[in-house]
Backbone bond lengths (Angstrom), bond angles and torsions (degrees), N, CA, C in turn:
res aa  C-N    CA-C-N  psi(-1)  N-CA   C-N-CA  omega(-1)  CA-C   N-CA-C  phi
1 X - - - 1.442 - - 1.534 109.10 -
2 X 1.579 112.65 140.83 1.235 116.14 178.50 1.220 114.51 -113.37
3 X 1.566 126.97 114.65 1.543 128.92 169.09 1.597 107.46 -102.79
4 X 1.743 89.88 163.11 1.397 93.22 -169.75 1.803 80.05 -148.64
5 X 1.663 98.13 125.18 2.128 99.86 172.82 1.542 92.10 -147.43
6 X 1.127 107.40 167.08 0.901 133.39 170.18 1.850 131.31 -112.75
7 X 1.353 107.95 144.80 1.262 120.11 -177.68 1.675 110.55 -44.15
8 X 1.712 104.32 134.96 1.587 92.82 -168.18 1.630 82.66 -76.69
9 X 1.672 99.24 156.44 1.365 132.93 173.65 1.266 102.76 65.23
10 X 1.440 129.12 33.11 1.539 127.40 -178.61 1.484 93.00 -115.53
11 X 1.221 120.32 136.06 1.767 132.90 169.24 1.368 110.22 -82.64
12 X 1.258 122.94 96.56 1.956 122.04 -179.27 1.218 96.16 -162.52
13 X 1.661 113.80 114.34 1.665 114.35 154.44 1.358 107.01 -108.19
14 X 0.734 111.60 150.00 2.055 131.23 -168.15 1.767 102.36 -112.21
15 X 1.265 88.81 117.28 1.802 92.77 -174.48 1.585 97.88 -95.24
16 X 1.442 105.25 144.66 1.600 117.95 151.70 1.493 95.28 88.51
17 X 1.309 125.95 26.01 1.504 137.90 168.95 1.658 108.17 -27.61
18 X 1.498 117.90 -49.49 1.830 110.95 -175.45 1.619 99.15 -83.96
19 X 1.885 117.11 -35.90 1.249 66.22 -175.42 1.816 118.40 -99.98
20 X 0.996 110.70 33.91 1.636 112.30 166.23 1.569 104.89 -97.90
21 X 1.488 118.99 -24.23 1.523 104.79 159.83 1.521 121.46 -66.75
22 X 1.029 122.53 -27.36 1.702 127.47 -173.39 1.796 97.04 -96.27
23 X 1.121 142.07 -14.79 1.184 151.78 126.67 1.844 129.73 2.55
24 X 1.666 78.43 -78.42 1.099 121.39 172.04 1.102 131.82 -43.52
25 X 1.521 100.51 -71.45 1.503 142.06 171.86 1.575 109.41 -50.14
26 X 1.142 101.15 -39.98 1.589 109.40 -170.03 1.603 108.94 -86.70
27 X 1.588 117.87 -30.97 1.128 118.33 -167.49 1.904 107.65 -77.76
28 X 1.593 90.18 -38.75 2.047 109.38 168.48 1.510 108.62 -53.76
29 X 1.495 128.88 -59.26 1.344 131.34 -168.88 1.764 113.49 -94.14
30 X 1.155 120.92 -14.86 1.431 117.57 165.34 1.567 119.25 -107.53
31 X 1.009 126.14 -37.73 1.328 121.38 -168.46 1.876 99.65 -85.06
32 X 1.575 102.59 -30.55 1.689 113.43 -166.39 1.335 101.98 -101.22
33 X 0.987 127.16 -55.52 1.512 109.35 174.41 2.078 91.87 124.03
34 X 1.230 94.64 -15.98 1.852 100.80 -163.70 1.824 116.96 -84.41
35 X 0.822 97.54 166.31 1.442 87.20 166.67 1.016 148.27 -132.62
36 X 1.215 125.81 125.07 2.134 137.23 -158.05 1.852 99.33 -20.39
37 X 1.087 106.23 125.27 1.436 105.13 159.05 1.465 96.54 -143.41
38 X 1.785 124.72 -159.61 1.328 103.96 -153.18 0.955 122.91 -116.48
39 X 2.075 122.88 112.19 0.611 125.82 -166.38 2.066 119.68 -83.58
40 X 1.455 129.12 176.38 1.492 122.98 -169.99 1.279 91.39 -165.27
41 X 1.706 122.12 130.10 1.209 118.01 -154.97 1.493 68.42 -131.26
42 X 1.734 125.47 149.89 1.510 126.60 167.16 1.692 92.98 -120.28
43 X 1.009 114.50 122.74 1.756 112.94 178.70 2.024 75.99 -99.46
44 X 1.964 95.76 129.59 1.569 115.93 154.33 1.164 133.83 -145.16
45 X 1.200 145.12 158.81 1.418 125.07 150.25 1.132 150.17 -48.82
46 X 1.509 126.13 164.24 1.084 127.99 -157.58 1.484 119.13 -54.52
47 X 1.991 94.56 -24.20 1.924 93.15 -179.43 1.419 117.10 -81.32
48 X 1.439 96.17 -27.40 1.944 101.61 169.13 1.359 126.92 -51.70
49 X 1.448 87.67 -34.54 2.082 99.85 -158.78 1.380 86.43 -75.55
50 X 1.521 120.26 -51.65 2.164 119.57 177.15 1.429 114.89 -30.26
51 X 2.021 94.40 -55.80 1.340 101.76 -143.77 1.473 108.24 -67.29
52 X 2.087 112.28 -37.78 1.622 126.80 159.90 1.495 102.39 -40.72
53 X 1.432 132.53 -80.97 1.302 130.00 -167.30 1.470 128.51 -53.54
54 X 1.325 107.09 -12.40 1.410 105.33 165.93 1.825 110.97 -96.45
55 X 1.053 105.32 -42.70 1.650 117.11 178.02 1.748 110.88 -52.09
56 X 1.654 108.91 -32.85 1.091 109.01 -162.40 1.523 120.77 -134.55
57 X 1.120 120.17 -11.17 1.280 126.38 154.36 2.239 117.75 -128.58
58 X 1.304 97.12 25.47 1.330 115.74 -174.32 1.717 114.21 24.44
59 X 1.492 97.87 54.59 1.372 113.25 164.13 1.963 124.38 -96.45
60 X 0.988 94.45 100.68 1.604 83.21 179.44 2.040 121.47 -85.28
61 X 1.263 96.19 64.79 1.552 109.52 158.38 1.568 131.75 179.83
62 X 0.945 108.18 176.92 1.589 114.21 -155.37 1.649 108.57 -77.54
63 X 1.714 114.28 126.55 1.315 115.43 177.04 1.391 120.30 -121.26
64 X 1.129 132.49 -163.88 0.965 133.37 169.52 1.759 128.85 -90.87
65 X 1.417 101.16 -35.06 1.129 122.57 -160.94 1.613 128.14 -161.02
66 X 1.127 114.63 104.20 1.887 119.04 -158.00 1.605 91.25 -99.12
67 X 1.440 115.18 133.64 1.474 105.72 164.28 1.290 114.97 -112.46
68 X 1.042 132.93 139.26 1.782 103.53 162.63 1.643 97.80 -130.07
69 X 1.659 97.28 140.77 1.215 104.85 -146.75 1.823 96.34 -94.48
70 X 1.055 130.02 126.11 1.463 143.71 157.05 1.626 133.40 -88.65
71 X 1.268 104.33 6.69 1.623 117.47 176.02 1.290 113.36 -61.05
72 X 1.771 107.24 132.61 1.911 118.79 157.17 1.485 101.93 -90.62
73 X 0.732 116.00 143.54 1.677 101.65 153.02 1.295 131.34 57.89
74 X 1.344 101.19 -121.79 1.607 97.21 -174.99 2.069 95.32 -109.68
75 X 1.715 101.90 11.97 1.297 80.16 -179.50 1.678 105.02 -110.12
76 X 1.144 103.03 146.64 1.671 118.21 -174.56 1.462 109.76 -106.13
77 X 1.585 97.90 95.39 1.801 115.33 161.88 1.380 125.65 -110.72
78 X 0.942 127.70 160.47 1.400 130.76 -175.20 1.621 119.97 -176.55
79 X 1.311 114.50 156.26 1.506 124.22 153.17 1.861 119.87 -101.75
80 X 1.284 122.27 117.95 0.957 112.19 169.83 1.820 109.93 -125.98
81 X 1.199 104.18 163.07 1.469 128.42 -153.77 1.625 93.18 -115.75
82 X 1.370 115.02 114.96 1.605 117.21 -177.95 2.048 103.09 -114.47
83 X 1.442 97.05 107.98 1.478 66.65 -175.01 1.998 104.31 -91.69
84 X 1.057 118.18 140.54 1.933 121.34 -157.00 1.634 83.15 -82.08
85 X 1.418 124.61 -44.77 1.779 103.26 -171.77 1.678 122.00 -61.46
86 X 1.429 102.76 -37.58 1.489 105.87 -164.76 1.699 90.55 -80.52
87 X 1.972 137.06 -17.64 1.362 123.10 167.30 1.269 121.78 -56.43
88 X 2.008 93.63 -28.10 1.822 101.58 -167.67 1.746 92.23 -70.45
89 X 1.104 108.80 -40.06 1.831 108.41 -174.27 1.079 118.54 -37.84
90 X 1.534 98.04 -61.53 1.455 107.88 -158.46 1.933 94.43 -84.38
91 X 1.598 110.26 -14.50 1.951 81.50 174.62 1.422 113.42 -68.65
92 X 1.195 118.73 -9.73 1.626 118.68 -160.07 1.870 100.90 -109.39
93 X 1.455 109.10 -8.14 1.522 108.50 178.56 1.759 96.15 -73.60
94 X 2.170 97.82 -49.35 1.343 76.78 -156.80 1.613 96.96 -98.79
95 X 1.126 125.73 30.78 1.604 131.79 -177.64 1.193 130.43 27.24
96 X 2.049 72.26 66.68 1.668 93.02 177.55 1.644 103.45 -111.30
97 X 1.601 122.79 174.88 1.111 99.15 169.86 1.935 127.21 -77.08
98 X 1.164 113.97 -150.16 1.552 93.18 -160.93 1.978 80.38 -104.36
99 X 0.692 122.59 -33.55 2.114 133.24 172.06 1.510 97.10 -33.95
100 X 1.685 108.47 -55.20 1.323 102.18 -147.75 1.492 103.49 -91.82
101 X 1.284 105.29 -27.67 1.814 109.80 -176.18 2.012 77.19 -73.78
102 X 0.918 121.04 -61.62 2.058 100.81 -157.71 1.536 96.77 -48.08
103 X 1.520 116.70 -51.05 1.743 94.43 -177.08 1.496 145.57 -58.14
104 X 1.730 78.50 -26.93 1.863 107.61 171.78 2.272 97.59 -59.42
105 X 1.297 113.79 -25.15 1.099 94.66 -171.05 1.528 110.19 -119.95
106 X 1.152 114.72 -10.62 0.985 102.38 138.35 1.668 154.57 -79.48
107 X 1.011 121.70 -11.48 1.920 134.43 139.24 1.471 99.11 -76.40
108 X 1.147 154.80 7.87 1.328 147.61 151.77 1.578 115.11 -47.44
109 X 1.687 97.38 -59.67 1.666 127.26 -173.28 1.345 105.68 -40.58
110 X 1.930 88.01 -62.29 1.586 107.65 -166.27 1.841 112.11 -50.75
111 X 1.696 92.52 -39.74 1.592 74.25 -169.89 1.145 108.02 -101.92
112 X 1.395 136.65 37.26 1.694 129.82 125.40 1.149 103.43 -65.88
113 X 1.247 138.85 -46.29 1.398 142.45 -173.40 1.812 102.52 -48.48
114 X 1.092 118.47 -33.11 1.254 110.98 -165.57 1.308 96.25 -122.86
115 X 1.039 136.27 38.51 1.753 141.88 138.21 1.878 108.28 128.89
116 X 1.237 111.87 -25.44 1.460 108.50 -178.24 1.458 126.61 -58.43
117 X 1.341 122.84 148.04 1.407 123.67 -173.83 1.565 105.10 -134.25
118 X 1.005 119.10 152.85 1.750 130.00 -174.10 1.548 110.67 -129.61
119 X 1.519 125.58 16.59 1.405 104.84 -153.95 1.797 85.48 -91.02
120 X 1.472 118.01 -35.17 1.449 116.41 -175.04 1.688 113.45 -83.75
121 X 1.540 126.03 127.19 0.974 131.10 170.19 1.917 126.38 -34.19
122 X 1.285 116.43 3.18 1.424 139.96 151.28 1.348 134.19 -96.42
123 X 1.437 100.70 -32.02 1.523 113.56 154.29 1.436 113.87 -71.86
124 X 1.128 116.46 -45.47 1.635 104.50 -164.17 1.433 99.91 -82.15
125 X 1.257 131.24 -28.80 1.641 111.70 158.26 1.233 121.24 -37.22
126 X 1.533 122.16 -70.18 1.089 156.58 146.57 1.881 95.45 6.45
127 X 1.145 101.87 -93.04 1.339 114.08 177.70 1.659 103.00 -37.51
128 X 1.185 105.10 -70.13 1.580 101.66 -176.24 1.403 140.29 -23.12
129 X 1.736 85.82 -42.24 1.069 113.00 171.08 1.911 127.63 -71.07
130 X 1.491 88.11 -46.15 1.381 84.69 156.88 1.498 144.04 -79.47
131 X 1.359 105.86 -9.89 2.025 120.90 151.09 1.345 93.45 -38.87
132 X 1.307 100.14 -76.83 1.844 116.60 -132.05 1.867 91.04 -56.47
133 X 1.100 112.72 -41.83 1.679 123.63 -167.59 1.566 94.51 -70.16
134 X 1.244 150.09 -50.41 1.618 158.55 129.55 1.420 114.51 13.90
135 X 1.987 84.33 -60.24 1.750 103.70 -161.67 1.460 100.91 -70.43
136 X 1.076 119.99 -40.29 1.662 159.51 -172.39 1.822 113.70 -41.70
137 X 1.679 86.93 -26.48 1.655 93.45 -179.50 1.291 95.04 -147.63
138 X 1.317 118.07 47.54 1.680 125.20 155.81 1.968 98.55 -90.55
139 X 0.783 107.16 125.76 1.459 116.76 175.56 1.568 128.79 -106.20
């Protein structure tokens, strides 16, 4: 199951909720081979996304996107942490719209969830590559 809430007292509605769940779903069981288990997306701000990353992976600065990974097996669960200001940032760094940078980061999550890594400049191609192919069959 896929949820999607928001930070209490945070202003964010998320359009097209089924079809970014069937999205999703499709990108985990066809492209991955794995299978849907339950995912929980928290859309917050920029002080939330700090206040998680320092509390919980003792990072002191602002990201885009916190995952923490909950997978058995072949099934891919998780909580991830979206913060919507630093998406608006980065749509206008790389002047994209603000739709496509949130979807770009949201299938980001998923596919750490399903084995990808970005920390080495081959990975994050890598990864990139697997967004754009993600983004590729958002309909």
């Amino acid at each position: 199951m896929i949820t999607f809430e928001t930070e209490e007292g945070f202003k964010f509605t998320l359009k097209q909720k089924l079809l970014l769940k069937k999205w999703i779903k499709r990108v985990v069981e066809e492209q991955y081979g794995k299978k849907l288990g339950d995912l929980s997306y928290i859309f917050c701000s920029d002080a939330k996304i700090l206040e998680v990353n320092k509390q919980y992976l003792q990072h002191d600065y602002y990201t885009d996107i916190i995952t923490f990974d909950y997978c058995e097996g072949e099934v891919v669960s998780g909580d991830m942490f979206i913060s919507v200001e630093t998406v608006g940032s980065n749509a206008e760094e790389y002047k994209e719209t603000f739709e496509r940078e949130l979807h770009r980061v949201i299938i980001h999550g998923v596919l750490h969830l399903c084995g990808l890594k970005d920390k080495s400049e081959a990975d994050a191609k890598k990864m990139r590559s697997a967004e754009d192919r993600a983004l590729s069959i958002l309909a």
